[in-house]
VEXBAMI-325220 format. One record per residue: x negated, y negated, z of N, C-alpha, C in turn; residue in three letters. Coordinates in steps of 0.1 Angstrom, whole numbers, plus 5000, padded with zeros to 4 digits. Example, Ala and Ser with C-alpha at 12.3 -4.5 7.8 and 13.67 -1.06 7.14 Angstrom:
<zamis>
486850575078487750455078486850335078ALA487250225071486350115071487150005079SER
</zamis>
This chain:
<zamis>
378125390371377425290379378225280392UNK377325280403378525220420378625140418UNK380125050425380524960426380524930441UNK381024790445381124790461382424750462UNK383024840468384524770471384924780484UNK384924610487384924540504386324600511UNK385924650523387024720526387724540537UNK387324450536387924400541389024250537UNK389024110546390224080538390124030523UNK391024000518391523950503390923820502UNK391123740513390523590509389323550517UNK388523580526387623550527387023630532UNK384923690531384523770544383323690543UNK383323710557381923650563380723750565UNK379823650562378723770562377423680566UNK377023750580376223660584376223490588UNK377423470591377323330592378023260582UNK377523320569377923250556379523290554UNK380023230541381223260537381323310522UNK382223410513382323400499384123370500UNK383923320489385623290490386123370476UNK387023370475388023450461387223610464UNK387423670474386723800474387923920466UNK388323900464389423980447388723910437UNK388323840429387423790420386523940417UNK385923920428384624030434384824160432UNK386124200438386424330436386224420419UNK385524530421385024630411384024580402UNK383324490408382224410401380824430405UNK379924500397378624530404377624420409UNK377724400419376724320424375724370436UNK374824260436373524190445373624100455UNK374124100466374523970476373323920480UNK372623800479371523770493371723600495UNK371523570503371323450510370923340509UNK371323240504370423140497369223070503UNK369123100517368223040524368123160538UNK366923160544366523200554366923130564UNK367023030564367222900571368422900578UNK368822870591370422920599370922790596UNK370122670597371022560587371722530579UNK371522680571372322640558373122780559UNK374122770562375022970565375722960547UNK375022930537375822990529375423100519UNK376323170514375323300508375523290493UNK375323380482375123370473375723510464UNK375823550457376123670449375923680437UNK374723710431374723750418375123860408UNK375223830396376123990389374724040381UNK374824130383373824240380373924280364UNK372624330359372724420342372524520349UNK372924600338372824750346371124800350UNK370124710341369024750347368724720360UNK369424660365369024580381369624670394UNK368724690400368824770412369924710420UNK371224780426371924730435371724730446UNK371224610460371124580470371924650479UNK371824620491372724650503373024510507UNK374624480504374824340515374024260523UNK374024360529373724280543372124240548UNK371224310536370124310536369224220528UNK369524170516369224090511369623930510UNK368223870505368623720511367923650499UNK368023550491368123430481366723360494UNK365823380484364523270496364623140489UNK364123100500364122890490363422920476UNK362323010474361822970462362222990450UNK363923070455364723110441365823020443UNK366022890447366622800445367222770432UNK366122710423366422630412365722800399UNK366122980407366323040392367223000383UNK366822990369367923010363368523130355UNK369423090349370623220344370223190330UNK370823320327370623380309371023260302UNK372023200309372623020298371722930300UNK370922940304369822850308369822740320UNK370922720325371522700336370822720346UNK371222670358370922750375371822850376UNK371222910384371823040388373223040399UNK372622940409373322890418374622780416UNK374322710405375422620402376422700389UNK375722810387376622920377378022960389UNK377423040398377923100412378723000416UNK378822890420379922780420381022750414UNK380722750401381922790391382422850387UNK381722960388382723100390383323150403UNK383523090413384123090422383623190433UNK382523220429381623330440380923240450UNK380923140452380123070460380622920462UNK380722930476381822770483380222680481UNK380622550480379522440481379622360490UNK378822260495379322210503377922140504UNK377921980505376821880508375721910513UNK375722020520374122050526373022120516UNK373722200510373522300499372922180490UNK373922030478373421980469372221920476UNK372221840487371121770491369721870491UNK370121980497368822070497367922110481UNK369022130476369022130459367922030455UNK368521920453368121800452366421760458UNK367021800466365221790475364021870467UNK364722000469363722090460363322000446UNK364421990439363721960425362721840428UNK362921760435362221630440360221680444UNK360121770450359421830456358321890445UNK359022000435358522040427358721980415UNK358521870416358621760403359921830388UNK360821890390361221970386362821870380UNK362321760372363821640373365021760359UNK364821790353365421850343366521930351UNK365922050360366922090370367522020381UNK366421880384367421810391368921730382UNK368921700372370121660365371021740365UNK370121840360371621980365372721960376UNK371921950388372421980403372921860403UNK372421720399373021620399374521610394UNK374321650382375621640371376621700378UNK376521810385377321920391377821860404UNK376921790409377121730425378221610419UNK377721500411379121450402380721450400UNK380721560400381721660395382521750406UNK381721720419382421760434383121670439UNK383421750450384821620458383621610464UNK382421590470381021550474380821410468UNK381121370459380121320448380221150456UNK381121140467381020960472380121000488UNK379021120485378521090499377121010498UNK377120890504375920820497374420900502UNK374620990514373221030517373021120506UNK373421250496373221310482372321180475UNK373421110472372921010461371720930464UNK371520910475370120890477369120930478UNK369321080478368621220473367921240459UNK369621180449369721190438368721070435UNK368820960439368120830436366420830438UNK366220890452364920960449364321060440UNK364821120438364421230430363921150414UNK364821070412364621020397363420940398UNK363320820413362320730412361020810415UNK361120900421359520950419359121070408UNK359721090402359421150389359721050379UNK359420900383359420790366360420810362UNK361520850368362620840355363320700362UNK362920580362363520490367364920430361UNK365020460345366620420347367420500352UNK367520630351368520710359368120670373UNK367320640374367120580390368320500390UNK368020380383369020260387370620250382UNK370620390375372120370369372620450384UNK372020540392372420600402372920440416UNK372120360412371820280424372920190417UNK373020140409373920050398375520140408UNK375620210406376920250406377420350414UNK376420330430376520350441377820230446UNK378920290451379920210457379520130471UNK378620250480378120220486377020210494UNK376020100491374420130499374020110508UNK373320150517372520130530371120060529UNK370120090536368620050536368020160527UNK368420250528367720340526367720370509UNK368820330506369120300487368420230482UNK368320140494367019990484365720000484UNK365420110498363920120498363520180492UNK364520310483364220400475363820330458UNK365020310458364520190447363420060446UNK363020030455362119910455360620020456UNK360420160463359520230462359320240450UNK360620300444360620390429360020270421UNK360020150419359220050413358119990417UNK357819990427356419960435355620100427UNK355820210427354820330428354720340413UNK355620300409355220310391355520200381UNK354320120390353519980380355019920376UNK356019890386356919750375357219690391UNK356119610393356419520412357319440406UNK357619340397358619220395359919300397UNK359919400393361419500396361319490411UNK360419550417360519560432360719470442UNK360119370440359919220444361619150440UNK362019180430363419120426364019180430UNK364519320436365119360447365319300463UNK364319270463364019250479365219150488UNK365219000481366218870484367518970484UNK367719040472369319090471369819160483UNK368619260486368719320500369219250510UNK368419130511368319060522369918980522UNK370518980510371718890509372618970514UNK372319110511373919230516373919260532UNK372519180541372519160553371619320558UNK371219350552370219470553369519460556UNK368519530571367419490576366219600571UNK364719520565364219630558363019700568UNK362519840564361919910579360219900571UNK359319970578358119940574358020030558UNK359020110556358620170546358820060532UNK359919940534360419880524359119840528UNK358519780535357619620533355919660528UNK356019810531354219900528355019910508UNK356119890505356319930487356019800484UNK356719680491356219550488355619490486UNK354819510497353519470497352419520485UNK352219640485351819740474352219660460UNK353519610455353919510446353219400445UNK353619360454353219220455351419190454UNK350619330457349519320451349119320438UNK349619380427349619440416350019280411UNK350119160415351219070409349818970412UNK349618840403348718780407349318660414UNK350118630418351218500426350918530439UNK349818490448349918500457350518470469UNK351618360463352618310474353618390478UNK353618540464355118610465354118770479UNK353018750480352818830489352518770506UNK352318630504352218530519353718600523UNK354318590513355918540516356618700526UNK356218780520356218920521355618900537UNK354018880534353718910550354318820564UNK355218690556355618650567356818690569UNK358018770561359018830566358319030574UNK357619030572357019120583356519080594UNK356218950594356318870610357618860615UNK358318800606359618770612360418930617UNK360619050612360919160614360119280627UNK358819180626358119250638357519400634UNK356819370619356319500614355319500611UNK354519370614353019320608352119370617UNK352519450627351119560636351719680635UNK352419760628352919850625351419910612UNK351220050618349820060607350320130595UNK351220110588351820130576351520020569UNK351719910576352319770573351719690573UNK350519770584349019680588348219700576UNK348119850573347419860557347419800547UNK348619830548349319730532349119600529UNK348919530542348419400545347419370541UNK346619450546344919430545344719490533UNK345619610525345319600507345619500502UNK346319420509347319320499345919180496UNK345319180508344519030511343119090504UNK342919250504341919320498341919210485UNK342919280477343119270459343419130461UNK343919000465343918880464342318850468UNK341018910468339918870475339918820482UNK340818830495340818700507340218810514UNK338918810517338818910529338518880544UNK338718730542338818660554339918700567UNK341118690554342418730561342818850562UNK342218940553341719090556341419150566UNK340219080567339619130582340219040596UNK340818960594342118920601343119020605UNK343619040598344919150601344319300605UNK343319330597342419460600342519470619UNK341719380620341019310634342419370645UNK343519260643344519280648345419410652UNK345319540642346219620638345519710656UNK346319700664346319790674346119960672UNK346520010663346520150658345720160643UNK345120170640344520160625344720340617UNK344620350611344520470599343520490590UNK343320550584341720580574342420500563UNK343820440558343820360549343520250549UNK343920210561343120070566341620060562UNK340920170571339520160569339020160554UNK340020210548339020260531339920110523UNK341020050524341119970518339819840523UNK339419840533338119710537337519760532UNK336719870528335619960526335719920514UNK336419970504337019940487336419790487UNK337019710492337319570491335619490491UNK334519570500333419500497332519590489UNK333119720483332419820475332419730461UNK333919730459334019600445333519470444UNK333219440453332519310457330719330457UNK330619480453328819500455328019440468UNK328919440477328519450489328519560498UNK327019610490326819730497326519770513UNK325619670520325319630531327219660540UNK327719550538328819570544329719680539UNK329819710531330519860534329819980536UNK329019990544328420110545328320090565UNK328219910568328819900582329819930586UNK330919900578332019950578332320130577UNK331620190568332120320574330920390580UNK329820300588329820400601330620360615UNK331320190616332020210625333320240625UNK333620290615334920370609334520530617UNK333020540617332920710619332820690635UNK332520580641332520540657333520520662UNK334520510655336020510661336820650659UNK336120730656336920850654337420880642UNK337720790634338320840620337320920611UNK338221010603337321070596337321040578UNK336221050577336020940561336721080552UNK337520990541338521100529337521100521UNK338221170507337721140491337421030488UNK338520930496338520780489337520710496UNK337120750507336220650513334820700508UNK334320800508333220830500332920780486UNK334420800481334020750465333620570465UNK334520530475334220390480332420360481UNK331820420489331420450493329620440487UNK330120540476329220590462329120490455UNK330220430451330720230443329720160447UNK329520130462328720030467327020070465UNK327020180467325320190466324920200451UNK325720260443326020240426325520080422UNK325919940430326319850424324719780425UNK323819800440323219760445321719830443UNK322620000438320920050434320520130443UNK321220150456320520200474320220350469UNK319320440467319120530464319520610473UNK318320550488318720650497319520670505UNK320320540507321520540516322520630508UNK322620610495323320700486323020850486UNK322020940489321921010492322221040506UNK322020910516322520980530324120990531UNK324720930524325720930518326921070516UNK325821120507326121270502325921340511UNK324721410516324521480523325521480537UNK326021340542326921330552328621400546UNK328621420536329921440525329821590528UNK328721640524328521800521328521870536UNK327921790548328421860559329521800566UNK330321730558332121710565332521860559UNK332021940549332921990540333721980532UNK333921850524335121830517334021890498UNK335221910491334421950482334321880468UNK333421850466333121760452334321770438UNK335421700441336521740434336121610424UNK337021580413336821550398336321370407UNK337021310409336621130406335821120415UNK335821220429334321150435333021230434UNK332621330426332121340414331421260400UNK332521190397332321060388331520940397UNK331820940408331520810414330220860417UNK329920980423328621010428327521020417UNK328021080404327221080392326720950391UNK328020800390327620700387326120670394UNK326720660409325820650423324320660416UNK323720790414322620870410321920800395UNK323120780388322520750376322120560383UNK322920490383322420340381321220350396UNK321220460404320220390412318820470406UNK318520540393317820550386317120690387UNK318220810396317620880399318420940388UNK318021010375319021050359318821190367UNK317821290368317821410373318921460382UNK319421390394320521440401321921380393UNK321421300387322821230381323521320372UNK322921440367322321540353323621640363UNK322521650375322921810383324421800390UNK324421660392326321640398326821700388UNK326921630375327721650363327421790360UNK326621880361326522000353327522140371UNK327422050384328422120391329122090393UNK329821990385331721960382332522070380UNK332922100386333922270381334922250367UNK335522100366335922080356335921930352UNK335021890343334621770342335921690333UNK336121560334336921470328336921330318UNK337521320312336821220305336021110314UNK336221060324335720980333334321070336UNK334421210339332721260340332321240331UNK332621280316331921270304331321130301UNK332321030304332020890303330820850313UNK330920900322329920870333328320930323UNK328321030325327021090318326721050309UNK327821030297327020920286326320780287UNK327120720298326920590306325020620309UNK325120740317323820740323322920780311UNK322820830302321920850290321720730286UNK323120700280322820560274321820470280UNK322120430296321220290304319920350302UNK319720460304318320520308317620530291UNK317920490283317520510272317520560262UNK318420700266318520830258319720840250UNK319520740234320820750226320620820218UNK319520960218319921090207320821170216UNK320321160229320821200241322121240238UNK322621110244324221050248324821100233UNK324121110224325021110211325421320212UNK324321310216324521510214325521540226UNK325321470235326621540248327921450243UNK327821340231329321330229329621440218UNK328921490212329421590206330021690213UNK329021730221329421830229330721810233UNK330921700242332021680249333121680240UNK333521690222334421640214334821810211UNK333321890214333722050209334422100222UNK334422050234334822140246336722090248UNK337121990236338421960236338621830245UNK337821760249338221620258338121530244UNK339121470247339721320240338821190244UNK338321160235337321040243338720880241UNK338320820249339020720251338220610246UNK338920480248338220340247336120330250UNK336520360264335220350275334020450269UNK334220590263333420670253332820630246UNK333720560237333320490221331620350227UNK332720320239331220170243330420220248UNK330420350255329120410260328220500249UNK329120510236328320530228327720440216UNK328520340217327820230207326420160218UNK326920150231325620120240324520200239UNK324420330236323320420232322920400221UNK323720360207322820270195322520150194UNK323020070204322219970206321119980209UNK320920020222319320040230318420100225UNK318920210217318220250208318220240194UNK318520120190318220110178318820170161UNK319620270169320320340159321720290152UNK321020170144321920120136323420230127UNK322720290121323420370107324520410116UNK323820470133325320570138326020520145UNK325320380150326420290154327820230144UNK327020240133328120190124329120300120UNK328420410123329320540117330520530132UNK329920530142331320570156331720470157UNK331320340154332720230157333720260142UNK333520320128334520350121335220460128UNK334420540132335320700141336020620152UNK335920540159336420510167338220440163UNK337520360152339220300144339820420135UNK339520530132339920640129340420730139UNK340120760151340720810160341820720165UNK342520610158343320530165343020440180UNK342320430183341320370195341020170191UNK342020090194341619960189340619900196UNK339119890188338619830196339019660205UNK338519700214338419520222336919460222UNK336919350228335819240230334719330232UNK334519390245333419480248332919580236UNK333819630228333019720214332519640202UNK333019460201332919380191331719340194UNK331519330211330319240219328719310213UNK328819440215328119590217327819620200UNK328919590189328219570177327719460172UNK327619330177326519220170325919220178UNK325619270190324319320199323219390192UNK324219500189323519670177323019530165UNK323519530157323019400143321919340148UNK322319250156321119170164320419230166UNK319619340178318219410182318119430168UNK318719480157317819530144317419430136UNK317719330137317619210129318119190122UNK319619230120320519230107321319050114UNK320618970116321518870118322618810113UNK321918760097323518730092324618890093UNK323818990090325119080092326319070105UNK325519040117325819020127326718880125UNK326718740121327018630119328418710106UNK328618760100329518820092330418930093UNK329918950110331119050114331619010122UNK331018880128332218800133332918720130UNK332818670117333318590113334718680106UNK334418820102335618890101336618950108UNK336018940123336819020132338218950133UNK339519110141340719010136340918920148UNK339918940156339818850167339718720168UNK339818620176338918500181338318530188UNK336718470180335718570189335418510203UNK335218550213334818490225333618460229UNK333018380239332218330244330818450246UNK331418560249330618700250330418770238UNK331018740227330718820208329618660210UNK330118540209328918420204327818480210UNK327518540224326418510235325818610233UNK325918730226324918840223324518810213UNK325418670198324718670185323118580193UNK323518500204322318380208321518480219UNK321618570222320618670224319318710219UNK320818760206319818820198318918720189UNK319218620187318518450182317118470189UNK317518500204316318450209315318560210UNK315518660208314918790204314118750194UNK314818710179313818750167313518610164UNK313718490180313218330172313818260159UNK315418280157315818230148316618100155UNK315918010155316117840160317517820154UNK317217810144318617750135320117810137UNK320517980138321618010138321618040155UNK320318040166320517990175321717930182UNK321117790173321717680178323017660175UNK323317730165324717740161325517800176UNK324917940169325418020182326417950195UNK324917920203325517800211326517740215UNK326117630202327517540203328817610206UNK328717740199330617830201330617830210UNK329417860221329517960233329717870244UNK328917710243329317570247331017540247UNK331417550235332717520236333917580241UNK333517740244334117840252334417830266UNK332817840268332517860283331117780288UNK331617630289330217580290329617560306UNK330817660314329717630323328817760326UNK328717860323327618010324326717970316UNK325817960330324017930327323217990319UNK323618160318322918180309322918170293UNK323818130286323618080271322317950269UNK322617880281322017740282320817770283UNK320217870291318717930290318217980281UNK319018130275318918140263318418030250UNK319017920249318817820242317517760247UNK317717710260316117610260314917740261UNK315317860261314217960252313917920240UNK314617960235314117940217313617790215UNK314017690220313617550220312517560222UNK311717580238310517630240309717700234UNK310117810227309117900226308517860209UNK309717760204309217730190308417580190UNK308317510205307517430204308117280208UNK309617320206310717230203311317180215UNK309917080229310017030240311216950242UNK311416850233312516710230313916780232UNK314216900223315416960222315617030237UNK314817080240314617190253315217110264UNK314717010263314716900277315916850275UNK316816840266317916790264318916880269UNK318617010266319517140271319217140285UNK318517120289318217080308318917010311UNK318516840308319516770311321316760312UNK321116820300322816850297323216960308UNK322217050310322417120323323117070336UNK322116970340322216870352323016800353UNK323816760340324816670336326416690343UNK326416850335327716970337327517010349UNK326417010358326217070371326017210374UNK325417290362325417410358323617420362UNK324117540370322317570378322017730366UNK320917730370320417880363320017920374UNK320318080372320318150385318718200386UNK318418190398317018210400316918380399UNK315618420399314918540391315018600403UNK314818740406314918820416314918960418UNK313719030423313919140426313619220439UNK314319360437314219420453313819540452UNK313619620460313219810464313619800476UNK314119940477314319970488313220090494UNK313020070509311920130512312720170528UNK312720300529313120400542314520280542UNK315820270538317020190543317220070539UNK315920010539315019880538315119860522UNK315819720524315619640511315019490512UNK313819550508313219410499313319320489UNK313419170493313519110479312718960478UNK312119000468311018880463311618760451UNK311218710452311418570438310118540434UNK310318520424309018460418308218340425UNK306418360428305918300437306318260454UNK306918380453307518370470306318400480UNK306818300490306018250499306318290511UNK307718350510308418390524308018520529UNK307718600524307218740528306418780538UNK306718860548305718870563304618900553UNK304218970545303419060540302818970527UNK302918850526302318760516301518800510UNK300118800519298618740516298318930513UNK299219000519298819150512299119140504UNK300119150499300819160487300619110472UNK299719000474299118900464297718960458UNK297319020471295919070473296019240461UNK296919280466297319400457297519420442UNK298219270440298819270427297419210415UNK296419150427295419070418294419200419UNK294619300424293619420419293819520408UNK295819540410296519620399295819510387UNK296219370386296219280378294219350368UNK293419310379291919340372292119450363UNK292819560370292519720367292919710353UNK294219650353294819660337294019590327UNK293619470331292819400318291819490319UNK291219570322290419610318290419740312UNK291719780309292219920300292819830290UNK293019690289293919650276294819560281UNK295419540291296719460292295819290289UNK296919250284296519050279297618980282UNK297618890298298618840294299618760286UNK300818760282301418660272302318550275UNK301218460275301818320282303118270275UNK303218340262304318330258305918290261UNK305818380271306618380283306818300293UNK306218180296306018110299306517990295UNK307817910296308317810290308417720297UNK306917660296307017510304306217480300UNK305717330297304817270291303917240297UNK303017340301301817330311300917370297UNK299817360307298317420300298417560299UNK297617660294297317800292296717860304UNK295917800311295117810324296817860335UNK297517760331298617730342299517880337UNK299917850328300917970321300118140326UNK299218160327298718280328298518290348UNK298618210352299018180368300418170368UNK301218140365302618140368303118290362UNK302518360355302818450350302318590360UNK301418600368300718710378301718710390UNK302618630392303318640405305218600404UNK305518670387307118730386307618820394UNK308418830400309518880411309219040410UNK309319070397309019270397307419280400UNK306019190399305819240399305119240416UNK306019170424305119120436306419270442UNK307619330438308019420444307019530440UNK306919490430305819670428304719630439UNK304119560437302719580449302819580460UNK304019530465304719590481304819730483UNK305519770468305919930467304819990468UNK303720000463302720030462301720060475UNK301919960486301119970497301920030507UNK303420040503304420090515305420230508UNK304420280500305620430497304120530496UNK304120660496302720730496302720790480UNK301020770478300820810467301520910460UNK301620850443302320970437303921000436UNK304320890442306020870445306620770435UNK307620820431308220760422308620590429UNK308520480422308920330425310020250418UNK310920250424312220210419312820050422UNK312419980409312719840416314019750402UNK314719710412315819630402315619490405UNK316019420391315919310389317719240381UNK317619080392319319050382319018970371UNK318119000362318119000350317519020344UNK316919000328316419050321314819100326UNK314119140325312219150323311619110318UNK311019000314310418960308309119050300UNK308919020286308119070279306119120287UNK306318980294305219050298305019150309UNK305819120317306219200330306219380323UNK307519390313307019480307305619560301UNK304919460298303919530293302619530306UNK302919470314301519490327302319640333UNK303119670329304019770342303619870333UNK303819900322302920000312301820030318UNK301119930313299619970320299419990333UNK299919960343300219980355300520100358UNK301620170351301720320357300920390356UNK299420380339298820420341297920430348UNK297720310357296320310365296920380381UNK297820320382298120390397299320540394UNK299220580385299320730379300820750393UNK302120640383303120680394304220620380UNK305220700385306220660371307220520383UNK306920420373307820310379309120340374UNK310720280379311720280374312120140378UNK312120030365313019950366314119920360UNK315119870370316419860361316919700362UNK317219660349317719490349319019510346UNK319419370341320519390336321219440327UNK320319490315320819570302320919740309UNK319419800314319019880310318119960324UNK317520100321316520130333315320120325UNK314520090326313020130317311820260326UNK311820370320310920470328309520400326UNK308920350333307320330327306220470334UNK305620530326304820680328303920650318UNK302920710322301320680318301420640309UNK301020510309301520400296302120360286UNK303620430285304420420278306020410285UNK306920300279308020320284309220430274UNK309820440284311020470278312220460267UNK312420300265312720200255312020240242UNK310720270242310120250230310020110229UNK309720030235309519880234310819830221UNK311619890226312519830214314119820225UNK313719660232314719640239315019460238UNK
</zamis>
């Protein structure tokens, strides 16, 4: 085998800039020289020892690229911090920091302890810029106590130690850590820069104390960082997540320089607020100012027309998405599925999800979501199989999107079978899966069963387990455990109107005026309104919304005119109305008049004279449908031969040539 033997001096040769030291060490030893870096910033070089399988280099030609940094050696070691030790390779501060960086970069903390431990162990080891290298590295790879034993037993810190650490706990969910840094800072006479006060702030959201983020925003006044647009964002997330959006769009307003986080944190802020209207103003004068909308703001975006139902804004939506070119990556995907399914179009809701490149439990969950509302619990039950064979882990949210599919439909036996799969997969249910099975009992009519599995749960049941058993009361007209019901849901939460209705339902419908009128008055008493009836369509952007016997409408005397022809057409293929529905102590004459001019159905006969034959009609309502409503809308599709889609608050109902989707079992 050649060897290289350096014709030059004994103690040191340069090469390239760089240095090796102990060059007798070296001598008669087959090696590989290259460079640890391309980079003239860093002149130091490297020498590895060779197996005989390994080709010998030429000095001066080979170079160590950054991405063989962190190789390691046969001991499992680095390669580089091997070379140190054995005396082939001088170190020196630029070298650990760069180290350090790397592992930071490529999330790589296992080799950063290496380099740490090693950097320790140098006459380096009191330079505080390393260790704050060192201190980063740990806080953004979660390893927060090595974070703080670094920071703990730092001799000496700067700004830059605290902001690291107050980041390193801001970014990974513990703000009281972050927040209880801050004063101490302030005590060692440290002035903090926009990056401490954007981690802060970010804390101090996550925290529900809203005085510990006033407090925040007014030492960013005092420092002169509160029009800084790091700081301006953080602000306006901060007043976002406290729902102040008053003072949101306060600081928004102000921020002389804005950024697309700005814009998507306002945008977010009335998406979750189902103020679709205003965030969809918001990002077109987001698009008038030049900024270009992200992932986040579209998914934002998708949220708001999801909440409200906007079909087509939701699709103009998309379409504006697909000629930015960004590409339908996993969560705004999920949002857009949502989008499609609640505004009741299931077909494209189908086709998002089927061109997910790699779907997630959040897609899976989404599509079950949309089977489930839409009706389809053999559906939702076969694609959770499917989804259990392709290896996805269903979570909490799975389990209620599929007990929601046997509720709606009625499928008792398999509701009872996946809430036991569900406490067998380790999965504890909560309130929402307890709510969703005396829901399931109730539509079947297993009452006391329902009345018996709450009374076993290891819970105290809440206001929301009582308010599905008095649902379902009013469902199958059982007066008596009704009234029970009630009372829980009274002593819970007595001011939500709708238990109270619920009740003077069943009072009413069993005859039982005296009782009824007492749940009124006690109404009037507590100061508890019932929220008025209401529905809308949207027509070309345009949303419509009617109330029952509404008078406000440019288009009244049409409108009325339309519904009392749909109205002949049906009685005369069968529909009867059911004054049943009707809970007021009128005459029968009156009841069947108060009943021809409910909220869905004065949207349908708008729909009707202002969409072109043959087009699907999409109308939502904020709450339930009433039984008759349902059954004129039956008959209805069949006369004007158009599939209606309403969605209330449970559910969507397909109505197509005289049959709904439900199976009348809702």
């Amino acid at each position: 085998m050649n060897k290289f033997i350096f014709p030059f001096s004994e103690n040191i040769i340069f090469v390239n800039g760089g240095f090796i030291s102990s060059v007798r060490s070296l001598m008669e030893i087959p090696i590989s020289p290259r460079f640890l870096s391309t980079s003239p910033a860093i002149p130091i070089a490297s020498i590895s020892v060779l197996s005989e399988e390994e080709e010998v280099f030429d000095l001066a030609s080979h170079v160590i690229q950054e991405k063989d940094y962190l190789r390691k050696s046969p001991n499992g070691g680095l390669r580089v911090l091997d070379l140190i030790d054995q005396g082939f390779l001088e170190p020196d501060g630029k070298l650990y920091n760069q180290l350090l960086n790397k592992c930071t970069q490529l999330g790589k903390i296992t080799e950063g302890q290496m380099v740490h431990t090693h950097f320790m162990k140098s006459r380096y080891k009191h330079y505080m810029v390393i260790q704050n290298t060192a201190l980063n590295m740990y806080a953004k790879g979660n390893c927060l106590d090595d974070a703080r034993e670094v920071f703990d037993k730092m001799p000496v810190r700067d700004m830059v130690t605290w902001t690291a650490m107050i980041t390193g706990y801001s970014q990974n969910d513990k703000p009281e850590e972050a927040l209880a840094l801050f004063p101490k800072m302030l005590r060692v006479e440290l002035k903090p820069n926009h990056f401490t006060f954007s981690s802060l702030l970010k804390a101090a959201g996550a925290r529900t104390d809203e005085c510990e983020g006033e407090q925040i925003h007014g030492y960013c006044l005092k420092y002169g960082y509160d029009s800084n647009v790091y700081v301006g964002s953080a602000l306006v997330e901060l007043y976002c997540r406290y729902e102040r959006k008053k003072e949101a769009h306060f600081v928004f307003d102000g921020l002389v320089d804005k950024n697309e986080v700005s814009w998507n944190s306002l945008i977010a802020a009335h998406a979750r607020k189902s103020e679709g209207d205003k965030a969809l103003k918001l990002f077109q004068k987001m698009q008038r100012h030049g900024y270009e909308p992200t992932h986040f703001t579209y998914s934002s975006i998708f949220s708001a027309c999801a909440s409200t139902g906007s079909l087509e804004q939701g699709k103009w939506i998309h379409a504006h998405m697909l000629k930015s070119g960004l590409k339908l990556i996993a969560f705004i995907g999920n949002t857009l599925l949502d989008m499609y399914a609640k505004s009741g179009s299931f077909d494209d809701a189908i086709r998002v999800f089927d061109r997910l490149v790699k779907p997630d439990v959040v897609s899976w969950n989404s599509v079950l979501t949309a089977y489930a509302q839409h009706g389809l619990g053999v559906k939702t039950l076969e694609h959770f199989e499917k989804m259990m064979r392709t290896g996805i882990e269903p979570n909490s949210v799975t389990f209620l999107c599929v007990l929601t599919a046997c509720s709606h439909g009625g499928l008792l036996e398999k509701g009872q079978h996946y809430f036991d799969l569900m406490k067998k997969s380790n999965i504890e249910p909560d309130v929402s899966h307890y709510v969703t099975m005396v829901d399931l009992l109730g539509r079947a009519g297993q009452l006391d069963r329902a009345l018996n599995f709450i009374k076993e749960l290891p819970i105290e049941p809440t206001s929301a387990i009582w308010g599905a058993l008095l649902g379902a009361c009013r469902m199958h007209k059982n007066m008596e455990l009704g009234a029970c019901a009630a009372e829980h849901v009274f002593e819970l939460d007595p001011y939500d109107s709708g238990p109270h209705i619920l009740l003077y339902n069943i009072y009413a419908s069993a005859g039982k005026w005296n009782e009824a009128s007492k749940v009124r008055k006690f109404m009037k008493e507590i100061g508890v309104k019932k929220e008025p009836a209401c529905s809308w369509v949207e027509i070309e952007n345009s949303v419509h919304m009617f109330v029952a016997n509404d008078e406000n409408h440019p288009m009244q005397n049409e409108i009325n005119r339309m519904w009392r022809k749909i109205s002949e057409k049906i009685k005369e293929i069968g529909y009867v109305p059911d004054t049943s529905h009707v809970l007021l102590y009128v005459d029968e004459q009156e009841r069947e008049v108060k009943l021809q001019y409910h909220s869905e159905k004065l949207a349908l006969a708008f729909a009707l004279l202002k969409t072109p034959p043959g087009s699907t009609i999409r109308i939502k309502k904020n709450i339930r449908v009433c039984g008759d409503c349902h059954s004129a809308f039956k008959f209805a599709s069949l006369v004007v031969e158009r599939e209606i889609i309403l969605r209330d608050t449970n559910r969507f109902h397909h109505f197509h040539r005289g049959s709904c989707s439900c199976g009348d079992y809702w």
